[in-house]
Every structure is written in structure tokens, then in C-alpha cells.
N, CA, C and O of each residue as an XYZ file, in Angstrom:
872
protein
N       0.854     -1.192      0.000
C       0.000      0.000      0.000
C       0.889      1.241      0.000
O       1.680      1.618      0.865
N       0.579      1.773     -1.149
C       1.493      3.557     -1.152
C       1.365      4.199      0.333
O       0.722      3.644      1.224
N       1.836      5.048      0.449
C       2.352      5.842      1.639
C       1.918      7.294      1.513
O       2.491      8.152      0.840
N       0.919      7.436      2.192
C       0.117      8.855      1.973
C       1.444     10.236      2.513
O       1.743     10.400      3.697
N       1.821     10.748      1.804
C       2.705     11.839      2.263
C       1.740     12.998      2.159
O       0.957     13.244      1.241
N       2.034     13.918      3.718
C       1.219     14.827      4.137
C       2.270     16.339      3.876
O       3.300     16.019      4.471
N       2.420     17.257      3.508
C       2.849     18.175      2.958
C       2.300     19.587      3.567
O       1.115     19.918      3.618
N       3.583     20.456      4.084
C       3.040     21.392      4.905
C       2.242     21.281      6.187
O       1.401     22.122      6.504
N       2.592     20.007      7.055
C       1.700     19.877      7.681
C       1.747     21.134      9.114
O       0.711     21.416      9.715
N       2.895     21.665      9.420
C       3.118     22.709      9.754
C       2.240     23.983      9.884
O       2.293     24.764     10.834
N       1.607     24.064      9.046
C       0.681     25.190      8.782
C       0.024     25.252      9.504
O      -0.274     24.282     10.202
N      -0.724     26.982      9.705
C      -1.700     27.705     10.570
C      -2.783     27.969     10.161
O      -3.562     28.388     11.018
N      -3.366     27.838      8.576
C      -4.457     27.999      8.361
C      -5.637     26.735      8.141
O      -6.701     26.708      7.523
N      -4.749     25.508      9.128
C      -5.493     24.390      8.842
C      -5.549     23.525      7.555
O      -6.295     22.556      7.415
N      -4.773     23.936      6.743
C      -5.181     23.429      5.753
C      -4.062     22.382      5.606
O      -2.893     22.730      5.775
N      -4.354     21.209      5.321
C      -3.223     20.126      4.716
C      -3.005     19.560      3.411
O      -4.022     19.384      2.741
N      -1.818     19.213      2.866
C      -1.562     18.889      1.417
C      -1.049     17.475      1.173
O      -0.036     16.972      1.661
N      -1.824     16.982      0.429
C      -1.830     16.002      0.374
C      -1.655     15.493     -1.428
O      -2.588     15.390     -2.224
N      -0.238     15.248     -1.699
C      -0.275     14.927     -3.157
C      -0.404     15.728     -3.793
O      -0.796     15.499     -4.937
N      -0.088     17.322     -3.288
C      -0.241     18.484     -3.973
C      -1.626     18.998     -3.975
O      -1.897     20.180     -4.185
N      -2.593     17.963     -3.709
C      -3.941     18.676     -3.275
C      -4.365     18.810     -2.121
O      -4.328     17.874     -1.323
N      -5.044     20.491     -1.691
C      -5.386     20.896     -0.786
C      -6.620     20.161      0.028
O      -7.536     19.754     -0.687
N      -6.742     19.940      1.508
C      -7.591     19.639      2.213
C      -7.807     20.103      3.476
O      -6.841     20.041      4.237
N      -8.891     20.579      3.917
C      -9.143     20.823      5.486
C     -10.452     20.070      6.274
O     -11.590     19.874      5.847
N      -9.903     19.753      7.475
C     -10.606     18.636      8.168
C     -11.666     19.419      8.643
O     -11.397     20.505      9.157
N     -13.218     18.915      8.525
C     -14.139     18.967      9.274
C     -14.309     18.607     10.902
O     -13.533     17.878     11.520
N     -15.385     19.213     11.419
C     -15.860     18.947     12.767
C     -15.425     17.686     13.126
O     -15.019     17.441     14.261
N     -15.502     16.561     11.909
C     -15.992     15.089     12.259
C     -14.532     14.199     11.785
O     -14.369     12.980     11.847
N     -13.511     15.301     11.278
C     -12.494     14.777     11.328
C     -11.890     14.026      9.721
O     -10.974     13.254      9.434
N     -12.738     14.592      9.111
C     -12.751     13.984      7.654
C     -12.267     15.221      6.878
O     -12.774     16.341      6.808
N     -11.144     14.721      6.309
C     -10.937     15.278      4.811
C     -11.597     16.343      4.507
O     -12.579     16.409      5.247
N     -11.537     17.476      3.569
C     -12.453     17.895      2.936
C     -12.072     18.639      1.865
O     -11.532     19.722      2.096
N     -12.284     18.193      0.439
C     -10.809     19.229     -0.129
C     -11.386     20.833     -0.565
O     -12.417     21.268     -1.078
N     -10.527     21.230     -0.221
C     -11.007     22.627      0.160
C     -11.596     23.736     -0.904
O     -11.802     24.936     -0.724
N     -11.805     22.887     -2.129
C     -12.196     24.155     -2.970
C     -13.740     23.368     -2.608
O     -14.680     24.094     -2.932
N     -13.949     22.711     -2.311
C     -15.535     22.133     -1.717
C     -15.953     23.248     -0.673
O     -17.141     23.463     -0.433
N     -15.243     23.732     -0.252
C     -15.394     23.958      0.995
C     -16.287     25.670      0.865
O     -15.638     26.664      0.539
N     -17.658     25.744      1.148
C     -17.991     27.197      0.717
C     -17.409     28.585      0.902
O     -16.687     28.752      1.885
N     -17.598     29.456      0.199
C     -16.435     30.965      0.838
C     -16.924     31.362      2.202
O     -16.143     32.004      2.905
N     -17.988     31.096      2.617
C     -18.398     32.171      3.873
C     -17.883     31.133      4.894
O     -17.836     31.501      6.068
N     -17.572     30.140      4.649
C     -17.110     28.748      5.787
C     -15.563     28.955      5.627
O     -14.930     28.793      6.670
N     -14.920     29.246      4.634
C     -13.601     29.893      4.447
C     -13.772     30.748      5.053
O     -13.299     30.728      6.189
N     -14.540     31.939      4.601
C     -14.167     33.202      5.527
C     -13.822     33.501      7.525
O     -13.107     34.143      8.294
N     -14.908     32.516      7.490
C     -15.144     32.332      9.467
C     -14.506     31.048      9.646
O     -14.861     30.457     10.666
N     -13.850     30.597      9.082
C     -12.427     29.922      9.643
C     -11.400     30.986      9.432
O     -10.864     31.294     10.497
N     -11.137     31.375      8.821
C     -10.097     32.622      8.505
C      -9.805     33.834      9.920
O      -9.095     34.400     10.751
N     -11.065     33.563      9.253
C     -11.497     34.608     10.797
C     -11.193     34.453     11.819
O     -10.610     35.314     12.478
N     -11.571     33.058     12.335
C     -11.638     33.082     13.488
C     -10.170     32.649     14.168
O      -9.804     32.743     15.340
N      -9.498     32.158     13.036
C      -7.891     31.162     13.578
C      -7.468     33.137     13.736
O      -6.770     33.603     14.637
N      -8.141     33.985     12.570
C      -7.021     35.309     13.183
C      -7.140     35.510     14.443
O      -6.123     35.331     15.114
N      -8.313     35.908     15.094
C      -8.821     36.155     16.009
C      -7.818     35.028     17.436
O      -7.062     35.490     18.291
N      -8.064     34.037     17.301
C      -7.774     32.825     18.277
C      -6.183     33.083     17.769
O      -6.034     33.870     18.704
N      -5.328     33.099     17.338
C      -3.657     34.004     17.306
C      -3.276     34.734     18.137
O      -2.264     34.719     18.838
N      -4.409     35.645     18.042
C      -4.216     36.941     18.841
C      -4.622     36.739     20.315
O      -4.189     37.444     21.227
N      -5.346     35.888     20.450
C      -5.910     35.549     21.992
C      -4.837     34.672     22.899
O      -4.389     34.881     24.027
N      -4.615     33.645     21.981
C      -3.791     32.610     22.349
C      -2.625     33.263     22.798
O      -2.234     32.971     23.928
N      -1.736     34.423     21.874
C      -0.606     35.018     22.476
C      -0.916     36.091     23.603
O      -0.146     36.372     24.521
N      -2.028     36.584     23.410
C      -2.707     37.292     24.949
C      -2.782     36.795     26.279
O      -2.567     37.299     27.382
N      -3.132     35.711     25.898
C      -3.251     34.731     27.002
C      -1.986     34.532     27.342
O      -1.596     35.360     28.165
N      -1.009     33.561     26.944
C       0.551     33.678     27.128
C       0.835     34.841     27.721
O       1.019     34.756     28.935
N       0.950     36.161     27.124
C       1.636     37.444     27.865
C       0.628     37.451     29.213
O       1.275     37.294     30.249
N      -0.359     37.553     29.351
C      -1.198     37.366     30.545
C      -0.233     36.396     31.416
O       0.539     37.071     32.097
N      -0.098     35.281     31.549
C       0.071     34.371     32.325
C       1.704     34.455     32.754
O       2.066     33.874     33.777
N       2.625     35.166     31.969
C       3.838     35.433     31.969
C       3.917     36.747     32.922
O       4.823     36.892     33.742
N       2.813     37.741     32.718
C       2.839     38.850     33.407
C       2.615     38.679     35.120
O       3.140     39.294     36.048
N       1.705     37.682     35.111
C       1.213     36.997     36.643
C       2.225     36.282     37.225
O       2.502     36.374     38.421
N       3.001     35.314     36.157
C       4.202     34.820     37.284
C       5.331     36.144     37.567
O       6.045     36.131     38.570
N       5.382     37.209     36.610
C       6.504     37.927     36.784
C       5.942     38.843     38.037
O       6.654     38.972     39.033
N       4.268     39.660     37.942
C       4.274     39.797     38.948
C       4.477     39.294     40.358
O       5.039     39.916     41.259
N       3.830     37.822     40.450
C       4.642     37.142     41.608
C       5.667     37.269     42.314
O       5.844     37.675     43.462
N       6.665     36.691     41.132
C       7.581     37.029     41.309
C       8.542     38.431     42.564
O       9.093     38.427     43.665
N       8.164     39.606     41.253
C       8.925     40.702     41.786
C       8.371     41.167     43.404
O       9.071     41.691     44.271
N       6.620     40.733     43.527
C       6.466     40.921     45.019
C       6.993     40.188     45.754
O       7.559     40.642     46.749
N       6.965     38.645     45.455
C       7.967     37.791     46.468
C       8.998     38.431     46.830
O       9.222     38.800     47.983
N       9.815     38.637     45.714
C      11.471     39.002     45.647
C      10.860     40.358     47.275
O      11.079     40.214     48.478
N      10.258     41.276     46.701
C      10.446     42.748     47.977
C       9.661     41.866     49.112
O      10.326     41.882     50.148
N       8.757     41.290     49.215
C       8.555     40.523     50.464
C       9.872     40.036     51.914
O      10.119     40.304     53.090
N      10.474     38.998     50.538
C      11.719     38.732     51.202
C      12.945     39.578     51.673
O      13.663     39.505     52.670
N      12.921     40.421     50.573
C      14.308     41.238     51.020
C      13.424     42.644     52.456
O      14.139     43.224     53.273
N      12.156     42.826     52.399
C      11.961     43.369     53.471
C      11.778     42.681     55.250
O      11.845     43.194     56.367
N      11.528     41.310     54.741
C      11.808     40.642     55.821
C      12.897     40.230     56.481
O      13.028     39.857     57.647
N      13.879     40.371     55.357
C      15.326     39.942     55.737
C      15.941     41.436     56.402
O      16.672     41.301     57.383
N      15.736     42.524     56.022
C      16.105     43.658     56.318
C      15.272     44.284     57.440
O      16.072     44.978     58.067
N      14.013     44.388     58.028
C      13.543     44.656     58.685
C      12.485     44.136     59.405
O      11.716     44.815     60.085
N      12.404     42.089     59.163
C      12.309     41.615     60.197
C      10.695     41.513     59.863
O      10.138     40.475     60.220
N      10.131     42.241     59.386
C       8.494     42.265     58.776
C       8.317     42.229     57.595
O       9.216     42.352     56.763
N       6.937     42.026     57.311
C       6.021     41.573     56.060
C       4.641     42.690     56.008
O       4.145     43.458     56.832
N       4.395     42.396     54.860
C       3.421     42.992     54.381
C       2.413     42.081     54.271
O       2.501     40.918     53.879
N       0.876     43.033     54.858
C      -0.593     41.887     54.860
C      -0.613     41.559     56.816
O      -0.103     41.919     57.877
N      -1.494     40.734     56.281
C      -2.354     40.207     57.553
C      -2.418     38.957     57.487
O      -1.777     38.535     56.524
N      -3.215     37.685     58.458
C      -2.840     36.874     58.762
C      -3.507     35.943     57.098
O      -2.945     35.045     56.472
N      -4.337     36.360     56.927
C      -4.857     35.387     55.885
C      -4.101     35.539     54.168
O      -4.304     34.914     53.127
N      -3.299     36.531     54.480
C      -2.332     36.637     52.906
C      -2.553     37.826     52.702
O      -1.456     38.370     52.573
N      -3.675     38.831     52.559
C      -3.553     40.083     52.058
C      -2.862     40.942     51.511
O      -2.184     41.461     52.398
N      -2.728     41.222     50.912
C      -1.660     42.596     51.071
C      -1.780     43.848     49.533
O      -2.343     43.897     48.439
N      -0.797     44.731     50.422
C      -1.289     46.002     49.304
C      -0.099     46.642     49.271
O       0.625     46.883     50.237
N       0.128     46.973     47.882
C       1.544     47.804     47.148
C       1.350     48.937     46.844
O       0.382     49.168     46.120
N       2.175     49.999     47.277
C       1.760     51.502     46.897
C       2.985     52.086     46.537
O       4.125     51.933     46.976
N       2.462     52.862     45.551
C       3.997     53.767     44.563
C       3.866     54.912     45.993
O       3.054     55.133     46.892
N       4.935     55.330     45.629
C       5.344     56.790     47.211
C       4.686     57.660     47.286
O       4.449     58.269     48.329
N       4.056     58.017     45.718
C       3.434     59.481     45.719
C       1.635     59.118     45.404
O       0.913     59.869     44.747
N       1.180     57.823     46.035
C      -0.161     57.464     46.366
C      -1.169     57.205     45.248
O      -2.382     57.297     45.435
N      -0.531     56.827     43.894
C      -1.623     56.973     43.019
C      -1.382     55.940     42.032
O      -1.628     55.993     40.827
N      -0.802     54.869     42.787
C      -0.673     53.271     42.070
C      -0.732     52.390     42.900
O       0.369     52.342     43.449
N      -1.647     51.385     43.461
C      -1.100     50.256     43.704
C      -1.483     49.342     43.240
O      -2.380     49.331     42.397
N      -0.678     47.980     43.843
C      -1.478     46.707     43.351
C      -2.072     45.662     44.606
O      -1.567     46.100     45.640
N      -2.787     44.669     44.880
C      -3.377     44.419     46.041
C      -3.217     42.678     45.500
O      -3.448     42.189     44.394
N      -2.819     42.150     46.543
C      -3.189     40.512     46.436
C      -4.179     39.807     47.506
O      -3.737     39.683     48.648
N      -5.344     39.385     47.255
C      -5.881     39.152     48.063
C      -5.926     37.466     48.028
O      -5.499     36.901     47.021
N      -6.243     36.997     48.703
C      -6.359     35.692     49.239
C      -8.030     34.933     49.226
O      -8.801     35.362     50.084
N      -8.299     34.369     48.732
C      -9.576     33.997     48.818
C      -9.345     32.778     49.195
O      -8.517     32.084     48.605
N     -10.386     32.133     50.736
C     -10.493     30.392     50.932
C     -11.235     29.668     49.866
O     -12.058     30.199     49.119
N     -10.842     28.266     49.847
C     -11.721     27.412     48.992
C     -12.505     26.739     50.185
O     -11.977     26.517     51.275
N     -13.740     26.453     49.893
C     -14.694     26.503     51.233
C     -15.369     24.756     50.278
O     -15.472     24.754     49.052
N     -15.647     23.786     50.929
C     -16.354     22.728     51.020
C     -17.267     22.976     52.062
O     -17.410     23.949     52.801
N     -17.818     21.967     51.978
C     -18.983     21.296     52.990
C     -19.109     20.030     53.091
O     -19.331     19.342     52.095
N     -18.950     19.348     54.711
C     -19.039     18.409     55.197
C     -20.400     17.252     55.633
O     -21.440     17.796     55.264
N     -20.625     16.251     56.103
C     -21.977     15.399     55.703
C     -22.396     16.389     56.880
O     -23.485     15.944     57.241
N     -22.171     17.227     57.474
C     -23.206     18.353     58.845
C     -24.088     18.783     57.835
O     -25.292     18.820     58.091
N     -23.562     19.199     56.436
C     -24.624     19.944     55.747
C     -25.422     19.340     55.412
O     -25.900     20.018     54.503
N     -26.226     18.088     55.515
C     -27.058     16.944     55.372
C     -28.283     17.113     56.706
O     -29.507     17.211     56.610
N     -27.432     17.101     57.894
C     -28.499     17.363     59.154
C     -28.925     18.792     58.708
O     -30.106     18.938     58.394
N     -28.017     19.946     58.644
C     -28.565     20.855     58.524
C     -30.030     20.937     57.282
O     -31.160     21.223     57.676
N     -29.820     20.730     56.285
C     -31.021     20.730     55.418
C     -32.141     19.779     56.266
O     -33.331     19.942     55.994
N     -31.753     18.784     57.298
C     -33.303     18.051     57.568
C     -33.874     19.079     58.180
O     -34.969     19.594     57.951
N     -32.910     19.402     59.129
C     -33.846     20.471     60.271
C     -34.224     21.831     59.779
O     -35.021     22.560     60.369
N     -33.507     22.183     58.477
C     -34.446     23.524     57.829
C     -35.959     22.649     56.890
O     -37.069     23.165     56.761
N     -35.688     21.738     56.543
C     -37.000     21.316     56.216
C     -37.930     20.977     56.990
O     -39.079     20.953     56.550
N     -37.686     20.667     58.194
C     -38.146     20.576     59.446
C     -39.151     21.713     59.822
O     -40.313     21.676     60.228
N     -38.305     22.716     59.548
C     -38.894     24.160     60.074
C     -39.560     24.503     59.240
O     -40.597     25.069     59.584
N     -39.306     24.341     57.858
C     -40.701     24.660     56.680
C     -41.682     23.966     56.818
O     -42.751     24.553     56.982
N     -41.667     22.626     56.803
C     -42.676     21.902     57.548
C     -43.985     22.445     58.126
O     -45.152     22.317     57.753
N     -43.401     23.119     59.197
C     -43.822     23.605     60.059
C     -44.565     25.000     60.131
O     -45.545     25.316     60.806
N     -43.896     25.661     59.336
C     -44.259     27.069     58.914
C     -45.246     27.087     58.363
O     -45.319     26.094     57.639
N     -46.362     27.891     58.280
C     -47.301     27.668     57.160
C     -47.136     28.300     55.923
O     -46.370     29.262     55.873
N     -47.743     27.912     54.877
C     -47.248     28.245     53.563
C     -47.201     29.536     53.371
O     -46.213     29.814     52.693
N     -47.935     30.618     53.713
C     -47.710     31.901     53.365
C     -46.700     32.765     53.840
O     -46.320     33.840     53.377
N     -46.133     31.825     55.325
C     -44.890     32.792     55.824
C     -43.512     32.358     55.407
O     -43.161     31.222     55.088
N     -42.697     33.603     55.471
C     -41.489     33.573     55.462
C     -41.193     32.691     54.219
O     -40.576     31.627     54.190
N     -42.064     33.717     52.685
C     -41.716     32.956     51.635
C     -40.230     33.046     51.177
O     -39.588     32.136     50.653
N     -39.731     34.493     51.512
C     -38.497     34.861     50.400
C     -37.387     33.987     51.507
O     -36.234     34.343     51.264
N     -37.442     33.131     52.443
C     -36.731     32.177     53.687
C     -36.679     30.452     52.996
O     -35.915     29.494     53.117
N     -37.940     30.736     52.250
C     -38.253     29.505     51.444
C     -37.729     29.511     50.444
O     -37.036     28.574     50.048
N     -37.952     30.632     49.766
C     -37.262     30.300     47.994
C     -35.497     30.671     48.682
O     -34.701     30.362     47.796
N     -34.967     31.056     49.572
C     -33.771     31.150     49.524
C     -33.349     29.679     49.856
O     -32.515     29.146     49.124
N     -33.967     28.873     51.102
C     -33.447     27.795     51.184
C     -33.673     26.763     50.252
O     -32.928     25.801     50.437
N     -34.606     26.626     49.136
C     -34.852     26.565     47.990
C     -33.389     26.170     46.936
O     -33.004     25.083     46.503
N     -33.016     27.089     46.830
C     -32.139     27.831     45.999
C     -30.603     27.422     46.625
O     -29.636     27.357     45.866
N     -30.492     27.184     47.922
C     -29.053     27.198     48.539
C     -28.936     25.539     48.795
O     -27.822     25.033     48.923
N     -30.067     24.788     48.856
C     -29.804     22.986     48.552
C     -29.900     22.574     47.566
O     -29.831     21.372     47.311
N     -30.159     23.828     46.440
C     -30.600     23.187     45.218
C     -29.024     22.598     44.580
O     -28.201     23.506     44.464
N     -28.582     21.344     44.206
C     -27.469     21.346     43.056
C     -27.846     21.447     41.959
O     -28.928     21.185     41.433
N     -26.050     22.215     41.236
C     -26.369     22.417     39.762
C     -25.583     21.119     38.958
O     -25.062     20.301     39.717
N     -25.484     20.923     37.829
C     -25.330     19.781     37.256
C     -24.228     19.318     37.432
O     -24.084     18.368     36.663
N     -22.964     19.556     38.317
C     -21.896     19.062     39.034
C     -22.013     18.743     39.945
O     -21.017     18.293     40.511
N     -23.185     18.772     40.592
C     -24.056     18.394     41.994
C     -23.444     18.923     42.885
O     -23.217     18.369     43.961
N     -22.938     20.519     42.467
C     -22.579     21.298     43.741
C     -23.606     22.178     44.597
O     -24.643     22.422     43.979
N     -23.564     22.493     45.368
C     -24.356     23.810     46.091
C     -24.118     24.568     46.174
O     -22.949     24.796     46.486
N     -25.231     25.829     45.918
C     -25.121     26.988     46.133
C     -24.167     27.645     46.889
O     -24.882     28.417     47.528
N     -23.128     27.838     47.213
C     -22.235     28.361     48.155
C     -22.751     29.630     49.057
O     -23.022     29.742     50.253
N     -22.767     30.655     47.797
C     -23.452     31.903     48.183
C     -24.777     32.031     48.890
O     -25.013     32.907     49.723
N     -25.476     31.268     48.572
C     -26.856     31.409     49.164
C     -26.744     30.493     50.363
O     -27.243     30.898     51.413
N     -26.172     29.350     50.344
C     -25.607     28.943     52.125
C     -25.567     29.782     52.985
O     -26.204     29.921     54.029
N     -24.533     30.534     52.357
C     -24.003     31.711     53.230
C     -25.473     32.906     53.533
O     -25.832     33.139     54.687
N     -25.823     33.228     52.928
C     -26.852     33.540     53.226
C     -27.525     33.582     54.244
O     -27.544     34.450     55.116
N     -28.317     32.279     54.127
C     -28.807     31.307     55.257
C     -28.515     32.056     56.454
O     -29.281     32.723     57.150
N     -27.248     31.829     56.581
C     -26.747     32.499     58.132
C     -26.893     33.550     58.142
O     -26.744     33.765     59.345
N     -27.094     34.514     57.690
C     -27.661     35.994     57.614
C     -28.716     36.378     58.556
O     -28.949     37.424     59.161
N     -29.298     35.210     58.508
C     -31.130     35.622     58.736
C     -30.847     35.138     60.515
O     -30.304     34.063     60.772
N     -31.203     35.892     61.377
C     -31.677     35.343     62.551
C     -33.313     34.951     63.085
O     -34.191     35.779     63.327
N     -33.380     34.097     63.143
C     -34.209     33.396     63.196
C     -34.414     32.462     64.273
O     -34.002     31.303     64.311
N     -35.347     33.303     65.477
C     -35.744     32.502     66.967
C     -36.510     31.105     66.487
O     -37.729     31.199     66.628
N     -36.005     29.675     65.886
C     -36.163     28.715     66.243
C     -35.105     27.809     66.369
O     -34.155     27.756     65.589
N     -35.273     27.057     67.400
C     -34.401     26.047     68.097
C     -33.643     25.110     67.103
O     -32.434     24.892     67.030
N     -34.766     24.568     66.290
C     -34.043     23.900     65.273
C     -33.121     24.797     64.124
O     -32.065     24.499     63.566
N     -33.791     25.749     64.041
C     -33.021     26.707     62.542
C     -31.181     26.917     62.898
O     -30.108     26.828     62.301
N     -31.781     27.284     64.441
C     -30.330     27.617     64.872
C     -29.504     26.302     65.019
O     -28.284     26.464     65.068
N     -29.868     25.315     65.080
C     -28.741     24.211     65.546
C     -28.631     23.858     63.866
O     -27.531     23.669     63.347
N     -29.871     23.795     63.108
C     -29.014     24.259     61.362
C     -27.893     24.980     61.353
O     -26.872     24.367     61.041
N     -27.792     26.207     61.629
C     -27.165     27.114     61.142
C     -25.505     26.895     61.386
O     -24.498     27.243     60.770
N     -25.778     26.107     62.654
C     -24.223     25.600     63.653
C     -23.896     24.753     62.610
O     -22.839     24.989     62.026
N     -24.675     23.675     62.192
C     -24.318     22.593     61.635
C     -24.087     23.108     60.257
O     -23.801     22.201     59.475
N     -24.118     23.998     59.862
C     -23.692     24.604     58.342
C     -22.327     24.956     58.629
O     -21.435     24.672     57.829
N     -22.011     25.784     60.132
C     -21.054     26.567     60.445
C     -20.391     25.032     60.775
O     -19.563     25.887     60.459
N     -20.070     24.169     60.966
C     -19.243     22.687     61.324
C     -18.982     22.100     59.628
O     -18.121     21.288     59.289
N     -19.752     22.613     58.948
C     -19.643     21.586     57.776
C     -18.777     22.140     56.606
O     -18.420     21.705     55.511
N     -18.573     23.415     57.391
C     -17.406     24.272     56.136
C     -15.815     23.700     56.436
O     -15.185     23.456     57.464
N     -15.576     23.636     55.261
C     -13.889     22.424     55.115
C     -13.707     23.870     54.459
O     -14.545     24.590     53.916
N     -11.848     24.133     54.766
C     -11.146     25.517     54.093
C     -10.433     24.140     53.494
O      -9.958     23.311     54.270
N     -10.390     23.928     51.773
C      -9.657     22.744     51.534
C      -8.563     23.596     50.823
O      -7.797     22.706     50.453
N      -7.937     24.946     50.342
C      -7.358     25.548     50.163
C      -7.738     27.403     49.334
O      -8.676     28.190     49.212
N      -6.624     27.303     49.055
C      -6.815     29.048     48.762
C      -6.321     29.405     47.229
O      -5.768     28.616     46.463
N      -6.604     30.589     47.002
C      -6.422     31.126     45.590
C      -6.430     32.899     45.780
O      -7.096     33.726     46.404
N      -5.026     32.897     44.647
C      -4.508     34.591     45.033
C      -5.479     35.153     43.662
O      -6.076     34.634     42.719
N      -5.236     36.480     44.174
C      -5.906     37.348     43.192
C      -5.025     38.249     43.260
O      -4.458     38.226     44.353
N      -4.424     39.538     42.133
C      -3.941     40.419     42.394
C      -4.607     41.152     41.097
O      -4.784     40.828     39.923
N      -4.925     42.460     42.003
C      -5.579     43.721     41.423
C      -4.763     44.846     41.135
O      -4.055     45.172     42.088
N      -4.663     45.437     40.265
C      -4.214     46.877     39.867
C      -5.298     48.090     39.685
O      -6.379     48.093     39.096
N      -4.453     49.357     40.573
C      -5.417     50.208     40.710
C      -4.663     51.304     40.477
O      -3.521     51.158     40.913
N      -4.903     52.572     39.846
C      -4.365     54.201     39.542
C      -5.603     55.123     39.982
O      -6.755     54.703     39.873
N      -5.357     56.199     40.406
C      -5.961     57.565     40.811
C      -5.064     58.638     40.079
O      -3.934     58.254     39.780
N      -5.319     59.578     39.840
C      -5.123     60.681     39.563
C      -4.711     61.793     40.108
O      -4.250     62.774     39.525
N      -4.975     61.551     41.901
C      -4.448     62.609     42.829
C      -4.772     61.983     44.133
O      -5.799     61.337     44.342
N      -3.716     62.242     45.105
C      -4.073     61.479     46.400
C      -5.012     61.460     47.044
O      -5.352     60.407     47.582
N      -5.628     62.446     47.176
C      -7.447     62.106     47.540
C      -8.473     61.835     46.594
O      -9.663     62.001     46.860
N      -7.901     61.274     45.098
C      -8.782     60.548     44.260
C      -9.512     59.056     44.019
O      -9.080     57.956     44.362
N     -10.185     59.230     43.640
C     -10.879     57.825     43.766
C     -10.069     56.531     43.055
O      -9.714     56.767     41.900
N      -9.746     55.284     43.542
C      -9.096     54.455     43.042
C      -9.464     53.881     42.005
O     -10.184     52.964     42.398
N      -9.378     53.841     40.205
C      -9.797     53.088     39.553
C      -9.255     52.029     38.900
O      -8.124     52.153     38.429
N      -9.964     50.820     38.762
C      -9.183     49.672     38.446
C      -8.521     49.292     37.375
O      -9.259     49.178     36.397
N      -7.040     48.970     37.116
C      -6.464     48.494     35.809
C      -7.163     47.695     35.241
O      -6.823     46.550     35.542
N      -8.229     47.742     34.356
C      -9.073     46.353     34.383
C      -7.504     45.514     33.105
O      -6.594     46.053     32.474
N      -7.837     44.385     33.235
C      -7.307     43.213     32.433
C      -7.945     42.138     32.230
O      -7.481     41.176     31.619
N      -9.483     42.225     32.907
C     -11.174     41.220     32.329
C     -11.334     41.749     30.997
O     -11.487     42.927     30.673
N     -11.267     40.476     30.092
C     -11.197     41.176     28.662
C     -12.876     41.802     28.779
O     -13.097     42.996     28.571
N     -13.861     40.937     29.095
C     -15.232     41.435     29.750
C     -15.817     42.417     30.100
O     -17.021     42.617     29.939
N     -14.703     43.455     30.841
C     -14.635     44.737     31.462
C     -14.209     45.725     31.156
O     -14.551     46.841     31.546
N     -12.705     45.198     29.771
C     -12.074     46.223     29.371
C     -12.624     47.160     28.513
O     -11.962     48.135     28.158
């Protein structure tokens, strides 16, 4: 059996050569030789590999910019601890960078990763417990919240936010409250995740506005 030689396979516009004739693979992984192929289906492939170039190396400088920032704060972290014995932030990671003359910084904050333990199981009996109990017309927007905070979504996670919630509300019953404990027992910190923000003002008693870098936002 001859030996299919593939030609240019190198290329960025998808397209492969095969025996001197052109082909580009479909969704489904098949062949397709490309003068088959309609212009407006050319065009938005064209398109879109430009587009996805430009993202792809965005992304890269993004992710290069985050370790370098790292980086250079580690680096002054250390050399201020080595020199004067302290750190910057608070106990949970925090911290905040300021140019001298007040109208740059950057901020790393620390966010927990929060689980929930089988407590959050008792807790939902005994809030259903208490709806139960309630009659239907009261304390609806208590209902659609607890509603909403056992509901899972198709990873069969829970609501996090609206958990939290939950505990918001004080609420004189015996059972709600030994819920609320048992929500407060069932939170696992299974780890953490940094964030770092950039911010400029215009004058030292100006308002801080954000470097955005959310392509979303920009």
C-alpha cells in the first residue's frame, strides 16, 4: 500500500496537502478538499484562527505577566523581611503595594476554597423541618432562599453563596439555629487562591480606579 505523504503539515491555516492537493478537516475529522469547501465557511475559519492568534498570544503574555508579577512581590517581600524583620498583609495573605506618591497600587488578596461536610445533610433536615412547620404563606423569600441554597447544579454542587446567606437571617427557632451551627461545622477551608488587582488615581485624595485586564470589562 502507497504511503500517503502529508505536505506542509506545519501550517496555521489548517489546511493540509496532500499529493499536492489541498484539504481541510471537518468537525468530524474527515478530509475535505477545500475548494468544496464554501467561501463564507472559508471566511469564518479565517477569521476566526485570526482572532484565536491573537488571543492565544494574549493569554501567554497574561500568564507570563502573573508569574513575573509574583515574582517581583515575592522578591520585595523577602528582602523586606530579611532587612527589617516584617512583612506585608495580615494573617490570611492580604496585602497592598503603593507607589510613594499614592496613586498606584497593586493588592493581592487571598480567597479560601470553602467545602462542605456530611453536617450539611443534618442541617437541610432540620431547615425542612422548620418549613414543615411554617405555614405556607410565611417567610416565603426564607423559602425560595433555602430553595435555591440545597438546590445542586449539574456538578451536583451547592449553592455556596446562598448557604451563606442562610446564616444571615436570625431566626428565633431552636431547630433553625442548631441548622445554622451545623452549616457553620460543615465548612472544610480545603485551600486558597490569590488574586492580584491593579489600581491608579489621579491625585491622592482621588478615587481608586481599576487596571481592568477582564477582557469582559475592558
Amino acid at each position: 500500500m502507497e504511503a500517503v505523504i502529508i505536505e506542509q503539515a506545519d501550517r496555521t491555516d489548517g489546511v493540509i496537502v496532500i499529493k499536492g492537493r489541498q484539504y481541510i478537516p471537518d468537525a468530524k475529522g474527515s478530509l475535505v478538499p477545500l475548494e468544496m469547501v464554501k467561501p463564507q465557511h472559508k471566511l469564518e475559519d479565517e477569521t476566526v484562527r485570526k482572532i484565536m492568534a491573537f488571543a492565544l498570544d494574549l493569554n501567554q503574555q497574561i500568564a507570563r505577566f502573573r508569574d513575573h508579577t509574583m515574582v517581583d512581590l515575592g522578591t520585595f517581600d523577602a528582602l523586606l523581611a530579611q532587612e527589617y524583620g516584617a512583612k506585608i498583609g495580615g494573617a490570611k495573605g492580604n496585602r497592598t503595594y503603593q507607589t510613594f506618591d499614592g496613586l498606584m497600587k497593586v493588592q493581592v488578596q487571598v480567597a479560601e476554597l470553602i467545602d462542605f461536610g456530611p453536617e450539611l445533610q443534618i442541617a437541610k433536615k432540620l431547615v425542612d423541618e422548620c418549613l414543615n412547620e411554617w405555614s405556607a404563606d410565611s417567610r416565603p423569600e426564607i423559602q425560595a432562599l433555602v430553595s435555591d441554597a440545597f438546590d445542586t447544579d449539574k456538578e451536583g454542587k451547592i449553592n455556596r453563596a446562598k448557604i451563606f446567606m442562610l446564616l444571615r437571617h436570625s431566626i428565633e427557632d431552636e431547630r433553625w439555629m442548631r441548622a445554622m451551627d451545623a452549616i457553620r461545622d460543615a465548612m472544610r477551608v480545603t485551600g486558597s487562591k490569590e488574586y492580584v488587582r491593579f489600581y491608579t488615581r489621579e491625585k491622592p485624595d482621588g478615587q481608586w480606579q481599576a487596571v481592568t485586564i477582564d477582557l469582559a470589562k475592558a
